[in-house]
C-alpha positions in Angstrom: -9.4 -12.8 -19.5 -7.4 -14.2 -22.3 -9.9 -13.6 -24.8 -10.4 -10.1 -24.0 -8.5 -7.6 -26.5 -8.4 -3.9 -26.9 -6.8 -2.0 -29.5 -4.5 0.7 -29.5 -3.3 2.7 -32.1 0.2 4.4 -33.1 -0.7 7.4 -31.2 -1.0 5.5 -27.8 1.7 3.6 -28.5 3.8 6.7 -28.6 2.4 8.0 -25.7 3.2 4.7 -24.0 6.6 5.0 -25.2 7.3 8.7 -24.2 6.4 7.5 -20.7 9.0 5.0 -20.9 11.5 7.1 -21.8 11.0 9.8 -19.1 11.0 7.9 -16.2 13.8 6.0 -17.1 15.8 9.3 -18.2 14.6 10.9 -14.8 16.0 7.9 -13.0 19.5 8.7 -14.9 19.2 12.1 -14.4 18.2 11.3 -10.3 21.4 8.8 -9.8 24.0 11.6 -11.4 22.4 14.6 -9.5 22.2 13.1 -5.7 25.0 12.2 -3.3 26.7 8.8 -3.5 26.3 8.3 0.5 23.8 5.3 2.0 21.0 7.7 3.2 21.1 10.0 -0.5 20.1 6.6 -1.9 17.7 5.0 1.0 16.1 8.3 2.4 16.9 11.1 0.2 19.0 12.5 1.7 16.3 12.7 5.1 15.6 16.1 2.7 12.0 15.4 1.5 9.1 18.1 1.6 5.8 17.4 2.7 4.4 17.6 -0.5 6.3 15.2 -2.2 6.1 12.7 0.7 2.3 13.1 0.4 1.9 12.0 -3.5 4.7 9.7 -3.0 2.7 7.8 -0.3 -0.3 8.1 -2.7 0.8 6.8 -5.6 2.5 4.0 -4.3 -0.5 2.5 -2.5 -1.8 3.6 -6.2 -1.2 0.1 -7.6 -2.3 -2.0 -10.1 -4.5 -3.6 -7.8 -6.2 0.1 -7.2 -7.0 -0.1 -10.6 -7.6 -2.9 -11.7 -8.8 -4.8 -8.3 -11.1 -1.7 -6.7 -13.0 -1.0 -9.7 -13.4 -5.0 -10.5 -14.7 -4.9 -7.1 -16.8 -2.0 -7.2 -18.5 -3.9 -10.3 -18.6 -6.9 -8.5 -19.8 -5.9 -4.9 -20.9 -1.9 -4.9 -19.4 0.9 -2.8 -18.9 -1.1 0.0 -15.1 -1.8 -1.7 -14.4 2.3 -0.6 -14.6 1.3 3.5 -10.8 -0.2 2.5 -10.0 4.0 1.0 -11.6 5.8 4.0 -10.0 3.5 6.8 -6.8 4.4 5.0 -7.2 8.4 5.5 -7.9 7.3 9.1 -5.2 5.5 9.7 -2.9 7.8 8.2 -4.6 10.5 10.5 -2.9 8.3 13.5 0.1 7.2 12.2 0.8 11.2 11.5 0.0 12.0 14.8 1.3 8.9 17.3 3.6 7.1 15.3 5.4 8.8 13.3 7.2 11.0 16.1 8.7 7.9 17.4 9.8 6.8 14.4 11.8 10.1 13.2 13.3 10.6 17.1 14.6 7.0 17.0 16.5 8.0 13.5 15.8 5.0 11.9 16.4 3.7 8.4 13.9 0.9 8.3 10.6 0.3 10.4 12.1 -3.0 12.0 15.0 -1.6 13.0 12.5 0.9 14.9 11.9 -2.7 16.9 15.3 -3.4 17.9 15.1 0.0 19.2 11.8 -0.4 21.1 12.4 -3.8 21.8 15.6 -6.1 20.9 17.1 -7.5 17.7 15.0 -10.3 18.2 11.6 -8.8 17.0 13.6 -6.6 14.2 14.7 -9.4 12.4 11.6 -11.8 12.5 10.0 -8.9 11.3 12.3 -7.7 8.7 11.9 -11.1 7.1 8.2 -11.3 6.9 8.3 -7.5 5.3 11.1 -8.8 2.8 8.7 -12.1 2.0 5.4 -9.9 1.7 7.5 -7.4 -0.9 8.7 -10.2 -3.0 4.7 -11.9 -3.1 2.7 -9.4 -2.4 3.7 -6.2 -3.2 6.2 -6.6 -5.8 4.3 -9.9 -7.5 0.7 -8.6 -7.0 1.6 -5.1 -8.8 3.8 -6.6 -11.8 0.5 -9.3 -12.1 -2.2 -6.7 -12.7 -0.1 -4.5 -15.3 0.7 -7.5 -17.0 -2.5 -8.7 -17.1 -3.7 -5.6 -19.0 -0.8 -4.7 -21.0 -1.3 -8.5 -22.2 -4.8 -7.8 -23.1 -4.4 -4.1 -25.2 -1.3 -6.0 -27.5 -0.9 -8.5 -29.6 2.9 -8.7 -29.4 3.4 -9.2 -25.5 1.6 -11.9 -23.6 1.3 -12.2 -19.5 5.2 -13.3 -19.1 6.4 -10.9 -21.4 5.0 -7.5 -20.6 5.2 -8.7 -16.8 9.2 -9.0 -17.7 9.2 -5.8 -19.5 7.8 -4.0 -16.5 9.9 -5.3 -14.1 12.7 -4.0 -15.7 11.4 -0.4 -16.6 10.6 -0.1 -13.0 14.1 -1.8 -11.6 16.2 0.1 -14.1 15.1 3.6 -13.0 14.8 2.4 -9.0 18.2 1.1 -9.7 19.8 4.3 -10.6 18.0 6.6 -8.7 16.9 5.2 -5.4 14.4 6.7 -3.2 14.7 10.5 -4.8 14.1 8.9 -8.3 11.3 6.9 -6.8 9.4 9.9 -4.8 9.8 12.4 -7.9 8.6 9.9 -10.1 5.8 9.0 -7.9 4.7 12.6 -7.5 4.2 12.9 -11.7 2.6 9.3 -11.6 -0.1 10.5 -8.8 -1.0 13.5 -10.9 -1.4 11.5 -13.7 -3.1 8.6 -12.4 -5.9 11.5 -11.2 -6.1 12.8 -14.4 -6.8 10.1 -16.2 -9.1 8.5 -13.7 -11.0 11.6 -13.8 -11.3 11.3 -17.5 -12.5 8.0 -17.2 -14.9 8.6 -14.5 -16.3 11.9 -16.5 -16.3 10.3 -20.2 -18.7 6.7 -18.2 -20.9 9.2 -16.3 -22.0 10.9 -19.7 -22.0 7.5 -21.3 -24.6 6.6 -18.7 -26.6 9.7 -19.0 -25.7 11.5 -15.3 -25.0 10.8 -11.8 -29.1 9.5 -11.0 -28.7 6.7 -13.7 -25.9 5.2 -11.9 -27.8 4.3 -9.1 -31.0 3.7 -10.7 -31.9 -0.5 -10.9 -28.5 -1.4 -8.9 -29.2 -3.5 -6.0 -29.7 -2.0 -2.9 -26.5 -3.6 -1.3 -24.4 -2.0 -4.2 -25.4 1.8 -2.7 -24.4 1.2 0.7 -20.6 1.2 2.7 -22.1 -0.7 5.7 -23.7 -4.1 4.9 -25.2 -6.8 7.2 -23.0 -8.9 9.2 -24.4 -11.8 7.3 -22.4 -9.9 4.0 -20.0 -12.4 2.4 -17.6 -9.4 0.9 -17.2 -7.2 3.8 -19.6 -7.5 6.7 -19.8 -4.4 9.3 -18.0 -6.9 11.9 -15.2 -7.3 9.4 -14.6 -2.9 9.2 -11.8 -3.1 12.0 -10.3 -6.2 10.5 -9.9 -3.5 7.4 -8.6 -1.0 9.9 -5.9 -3.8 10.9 -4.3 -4.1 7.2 -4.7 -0.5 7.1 -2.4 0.0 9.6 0.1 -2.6 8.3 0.0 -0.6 5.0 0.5 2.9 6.1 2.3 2.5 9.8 4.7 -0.3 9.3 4.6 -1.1 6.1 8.6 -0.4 5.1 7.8 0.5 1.6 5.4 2.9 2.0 6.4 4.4 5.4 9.7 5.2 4.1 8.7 8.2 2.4 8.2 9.9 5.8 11.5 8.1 7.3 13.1 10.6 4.3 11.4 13.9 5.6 12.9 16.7 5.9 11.5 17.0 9.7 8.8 16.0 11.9 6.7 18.2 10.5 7.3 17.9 6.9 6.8 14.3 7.2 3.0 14.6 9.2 1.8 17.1 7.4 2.7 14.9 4.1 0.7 11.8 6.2 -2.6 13.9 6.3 -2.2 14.7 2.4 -1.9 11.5 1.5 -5.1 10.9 3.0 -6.8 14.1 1.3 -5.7 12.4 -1.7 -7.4 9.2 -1.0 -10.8 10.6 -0.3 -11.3 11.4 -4.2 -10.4 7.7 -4.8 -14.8 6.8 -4.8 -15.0 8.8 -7.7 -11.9 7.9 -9.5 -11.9 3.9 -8.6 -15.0 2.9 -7.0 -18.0 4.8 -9.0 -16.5 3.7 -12.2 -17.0 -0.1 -11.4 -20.7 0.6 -11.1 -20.7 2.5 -14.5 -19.0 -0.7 -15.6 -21.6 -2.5 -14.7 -24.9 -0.8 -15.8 -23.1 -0.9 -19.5 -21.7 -4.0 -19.7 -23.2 -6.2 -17.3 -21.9 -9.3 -18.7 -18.5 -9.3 -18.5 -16.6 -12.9 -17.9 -14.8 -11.4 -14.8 -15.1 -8.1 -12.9 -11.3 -7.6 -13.3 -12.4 -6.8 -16.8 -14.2 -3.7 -15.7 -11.2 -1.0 -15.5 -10.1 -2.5 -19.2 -13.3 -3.0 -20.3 -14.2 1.2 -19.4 -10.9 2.5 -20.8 -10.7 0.9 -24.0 -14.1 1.5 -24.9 -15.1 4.5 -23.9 -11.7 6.4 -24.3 -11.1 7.7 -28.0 -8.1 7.3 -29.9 -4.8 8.8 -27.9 -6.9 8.7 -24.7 -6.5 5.1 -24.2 -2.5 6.1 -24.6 -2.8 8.3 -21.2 -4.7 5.4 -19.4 -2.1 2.9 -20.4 0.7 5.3 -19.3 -1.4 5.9 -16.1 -1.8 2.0 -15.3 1.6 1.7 -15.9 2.4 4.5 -13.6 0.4 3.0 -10.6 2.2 -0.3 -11.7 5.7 1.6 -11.2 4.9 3.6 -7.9 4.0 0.2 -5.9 6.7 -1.5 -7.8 9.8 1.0 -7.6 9.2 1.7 -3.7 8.8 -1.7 -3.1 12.1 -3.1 -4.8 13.9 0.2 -3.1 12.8 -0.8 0.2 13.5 -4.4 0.1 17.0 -3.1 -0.8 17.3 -1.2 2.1 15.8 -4.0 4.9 18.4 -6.6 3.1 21.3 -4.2 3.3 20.4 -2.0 6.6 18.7 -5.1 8.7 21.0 -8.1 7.3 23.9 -6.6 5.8 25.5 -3.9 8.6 24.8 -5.3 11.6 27.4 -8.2 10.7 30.1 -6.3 8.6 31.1 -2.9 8.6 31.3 -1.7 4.6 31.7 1.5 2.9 28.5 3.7 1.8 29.8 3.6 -1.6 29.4 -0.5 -1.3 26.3 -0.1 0.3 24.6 1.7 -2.3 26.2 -1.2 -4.7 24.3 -3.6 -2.7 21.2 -2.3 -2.4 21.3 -2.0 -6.4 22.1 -6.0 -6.8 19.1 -6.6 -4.3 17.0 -4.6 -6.2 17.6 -6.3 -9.6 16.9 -9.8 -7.7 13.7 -8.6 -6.7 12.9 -7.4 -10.1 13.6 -10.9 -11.6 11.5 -12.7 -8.7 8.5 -10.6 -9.3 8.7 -11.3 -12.9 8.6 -14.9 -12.9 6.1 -15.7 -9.6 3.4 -12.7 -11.1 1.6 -14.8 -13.4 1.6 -17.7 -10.7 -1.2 -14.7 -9.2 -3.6 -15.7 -12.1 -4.7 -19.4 -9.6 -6.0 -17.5 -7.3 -9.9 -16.2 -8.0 -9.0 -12.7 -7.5 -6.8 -9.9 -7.1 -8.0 -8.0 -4.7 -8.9 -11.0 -2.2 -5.2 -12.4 -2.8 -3.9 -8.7 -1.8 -5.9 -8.9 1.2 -6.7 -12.1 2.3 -3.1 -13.2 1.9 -1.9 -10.4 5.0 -5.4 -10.4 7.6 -4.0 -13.5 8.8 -0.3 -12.8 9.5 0.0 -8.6 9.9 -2.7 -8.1 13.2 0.1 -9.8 15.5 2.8 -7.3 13.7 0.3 -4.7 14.3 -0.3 -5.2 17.7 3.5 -5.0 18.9 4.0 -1.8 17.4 1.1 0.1 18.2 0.9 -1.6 22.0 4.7 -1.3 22.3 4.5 2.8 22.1 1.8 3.2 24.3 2.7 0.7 27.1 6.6 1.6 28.1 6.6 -2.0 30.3 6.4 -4.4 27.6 9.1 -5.8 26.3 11.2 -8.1 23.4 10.6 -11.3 24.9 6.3 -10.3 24.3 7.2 -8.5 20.9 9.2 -11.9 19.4 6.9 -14.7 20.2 4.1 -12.7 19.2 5.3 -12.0 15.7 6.4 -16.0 15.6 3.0 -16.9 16.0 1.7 -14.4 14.1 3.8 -16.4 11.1 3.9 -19.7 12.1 0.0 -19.9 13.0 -1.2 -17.3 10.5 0.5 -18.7 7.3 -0.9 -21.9 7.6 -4.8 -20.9 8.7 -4.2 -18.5 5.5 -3.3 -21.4 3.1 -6.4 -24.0 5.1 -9.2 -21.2 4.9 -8.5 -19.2 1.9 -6.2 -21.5 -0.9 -7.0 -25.1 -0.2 -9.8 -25.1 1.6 -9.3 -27.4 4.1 -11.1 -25.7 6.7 -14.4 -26.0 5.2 -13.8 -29.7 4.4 -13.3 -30.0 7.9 -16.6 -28.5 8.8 -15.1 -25.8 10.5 -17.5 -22.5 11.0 -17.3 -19.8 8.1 -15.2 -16.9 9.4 -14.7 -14.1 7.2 -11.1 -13.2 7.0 -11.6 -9.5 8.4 -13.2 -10.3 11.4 -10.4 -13.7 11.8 -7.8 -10.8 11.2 -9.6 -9.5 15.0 -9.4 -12.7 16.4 -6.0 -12.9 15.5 -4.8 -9.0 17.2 -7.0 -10.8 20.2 -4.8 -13.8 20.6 -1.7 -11.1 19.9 -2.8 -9.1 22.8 -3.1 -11.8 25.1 0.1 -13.4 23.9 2.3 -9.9 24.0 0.8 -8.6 27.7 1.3 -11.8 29.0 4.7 -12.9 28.4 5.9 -9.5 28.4 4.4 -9.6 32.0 5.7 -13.2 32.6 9.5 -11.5 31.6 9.1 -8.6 33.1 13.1 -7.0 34.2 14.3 -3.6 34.4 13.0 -1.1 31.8 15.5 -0.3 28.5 17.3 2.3 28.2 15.9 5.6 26.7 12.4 3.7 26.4 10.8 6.7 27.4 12.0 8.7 24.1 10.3 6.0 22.0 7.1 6.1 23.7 4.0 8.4 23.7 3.7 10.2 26.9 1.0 12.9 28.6 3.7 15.9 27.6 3.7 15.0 24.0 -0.1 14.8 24.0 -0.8 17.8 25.7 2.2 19.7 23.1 0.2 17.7 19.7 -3.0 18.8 21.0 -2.7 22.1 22.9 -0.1 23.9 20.9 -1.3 26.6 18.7 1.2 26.3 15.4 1.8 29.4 13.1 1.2 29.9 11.0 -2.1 28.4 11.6 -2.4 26.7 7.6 0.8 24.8 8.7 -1.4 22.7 11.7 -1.0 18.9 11.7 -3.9 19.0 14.0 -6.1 21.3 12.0 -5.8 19.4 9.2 -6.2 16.2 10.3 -9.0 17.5 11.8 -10.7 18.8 8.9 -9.6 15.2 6.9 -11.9 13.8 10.0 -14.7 15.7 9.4 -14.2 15.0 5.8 -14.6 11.2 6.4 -17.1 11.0 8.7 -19.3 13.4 6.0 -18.6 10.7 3.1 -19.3 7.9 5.6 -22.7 9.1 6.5 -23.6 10.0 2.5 -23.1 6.2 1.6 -24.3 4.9 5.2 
């Protein structure tokens, strides 16, 4: 990609610039306006509206890797890429309705400290640390890689290192100041700009192309299609709930983006903001995925299909154009980056911090600010280390099928089934981590598992196999342990009164329904599932 350049002119420098400004000024703004105490800085205050939650959650999954990774996969494998967007709006269908309840009655500040209070301290802490280590390499890293690897290519003054560096900070200072209320503002004008100028984009290729029927016309017929033979190396139909797995890590556990609806306001507030999320994602084929295939019918030759989203703006966006899809890269760069440095910030001082010594608020907040500004300076110098792997978008999602089905699996089992218990929840995160991490680094990085002649697994349907053996391991020993039953368990799992009060409760007004509109996201899905079938 090194030899790929794009130029911009004064005008989109400027824009790029204004941009800069703003969000940094907001942050100030943010950090003199909102209280000084622990939750103002971690949760907002608990004070945030649906509708903020719900761009919030979109733009931070809104990474560099949406743009830059889904379209360069879209190029590179067809529509089948979008079955990773409509799992999402399913899973956040759930998670609105089952999960989140039991989050927001336990009160917590972090997901794993929702597993000290389901389980023991145990399973909060061995989890905490894996969600710390997949911000700093994965969420953090992956996001500051992709901008940089842009920004890199539109300049000649900054290369990978520096613009990396000169993210990182951007993003740290205003996350800094503001915490989570700069973060979820911010992220609500990043999501309406990264819409706007994805819609330009996706407008300005189909003209280029000459309508929606030339798209399609000559591509290959497994470019058309969401479900693909299980014989498919990129996504296989067998591979769909594998998909469904990181899904749920992503939007049910995963501490950076489920603290947006930790911060809500109330129950409500927070689901309703769930289900918007997922309306948002549904536009997501047309603004991400459609664009990789107009990528390739007009330039089918391009050294690497990362190059498509660069390739498509810098060509086919005039003069001040290519300014608003720079400041929109750089905003889906921000929202993964700015909630994930927040929420490492908060697992460090809430999980690791408090329960050992008691400090002030005031210190707290002080703390979560130093954390912040590590994480910024990590993600900064591993980034670039991204450009050995092959891809972006298989090291986002390779690097978690193996590790986040066991994590999965004692949080979604452990609020259904009230018996289970820390002793099941612990050792099946362990081996979640100890086994996972190295079959990750055999199969996918060193590939020592095909020297060894072992079978070909595709890593979606190995991330099964792995909730499988977490099933197994979790019911067993939790049966093996079994004592008395903890304290207030009952509170923290689902029961028959709660389904019968989600599902048979007629809420007025009757716009306001959780259930009507994540029923009418369902029907939404299945329509766009059966157009692509």
């Amino acid at each position: 990609m090194d030899e790929a350049k794009f130029d911009l002119h004064l005008i989109d420098y400027a824009i790029v610039l204004i941009y800069f400004i703003g969000i940094i000024a907001h942050g100030l703004y943010v950090s003199r306006k909102s209280g000084s105490g622990a939750d103002d800085y971690f949760l907002a205050g608990r004070t945030l509206p649906w509708y903020l939650i719900g761009f919030s959650l979109f733009a931070s999954n809104m990474s560099g890797s949406s743009f830059v990774g889904l379209m360069g996969g879209a190029y590179d494998n067809g529509v089948v890429i979008y079955n990773y967007e409509w799992t999402a709006a399913f899973v956040l269908i759930l998670f609105a309705i089952f999960i989140l309840p039991s989050y927001l009655r336990a009160r917590v500040s972090t997901v794993p400290e929702f597993l000290e209070a389901r389980y023991d301290v145990r399973a909060r802490r061995a989890f905490s640390i894996f969600t710390i280590l997949a911000i700093l390499f994965i969420d953090s890293a992956g996001a500051l890689y992709a901008g940089g690897l842009v920004i890199s290519n539109v300049t000649d003054y900054l290369n990978l290192w520096t613009a990396v560096s000169v993210l990182a900070l951007v993003a740290g200072l205003y996350t800094i100041l503001g915490g989570l209320s700069a973060v979820v503002v911010t992220d609500t004008v990043q999501a309406v700009l990264l819409i706007v100028a994805a819609a330009v984009l996706f407008w300005l290729g189909l003209d280029e192309i000459g309508g929606w029927q030339e798209m399609f016309a000559d591509a290959e017929d497994t470019k058309q299609h969401l479900i693909l033979p299980a014989s498919d190396d990129f996504l296989p139909w067998t591979g769909i709930w594998g998909v469904i797995l990181l899904g749920f890590y992503y939007f049910a556990i995963n501490q950076f983006v489920v603290q947006r609806t930790l911060g809500a306001k109330d129950l409500r507030q927070g689901q309703i903001g769930a289900v918007f999320a997922g309306f948002l994602k549904l536009p997501n084929l047309f603004l991400l995925i459609l664009p990789g295939l107009i990528a390739l019918k007009l330039y089918p030759d391009l050294e690497t299909p990362d190059l498509a989203f660069p390739t498509l703006a810098f060509e086919l966006m005039p003069i001040g154009l290519r300014g608003l899809i720079m400041a929109a890269l750089i905003a889906a760069i921000m929202s993964s980056l700015d909630s994930a440095m927040n929420s490492a910030s908060t697992l460090v001082v809430k999980d690791f911090v408090l329960p050992f010594r008691e400090i002030s608020e005031a210190r707290q907040v002080w703390l979560g600010r130093l954390v912040t500004g590590a994480v910024m300076v990590f993600g900064a110098v591993y980034a670039p280390m991204i450009s050995n792997f092959e891809s972006l978008f298989g090291y986002f999602q390779s690097s978690l099928s193996y590790v986040v089905p066991t994590i999965v699996v004692v949080y979604i089992a452990g609020l259904f089934i009230p018996w289970l218990n820390g002793n099941g929840a612990f050792w099946t995160i362990i081996f979640g981590l100890v086994v996972g991490v190295p079959l990750f680094i055999a199969k996918e990085v060193t590939g020592a598992w095909e020297s060894l002649g072992l079978p070909e697994i595709h890593y979606t349907i190995m991330s099964s196999i792995m909730m499988a053996v977490g099933i197994l391991l979790h019911v067993g020993i939790s049966a093996a342990t079994r004592g008395s039953e903890k304290e207030n368990i009952r509170d923290l799992v689902w029961s028959a009164d709660e389904a019968r009060e989600a599902f048979l409760t007629i809420e007025r007004p009757f716009w306001t329904s959780r259930i009507l509109w994540s029923a009418l996201l369902s029907v939404c899905l299945i329509g766009v599932i059966v157009w692509f079938w």
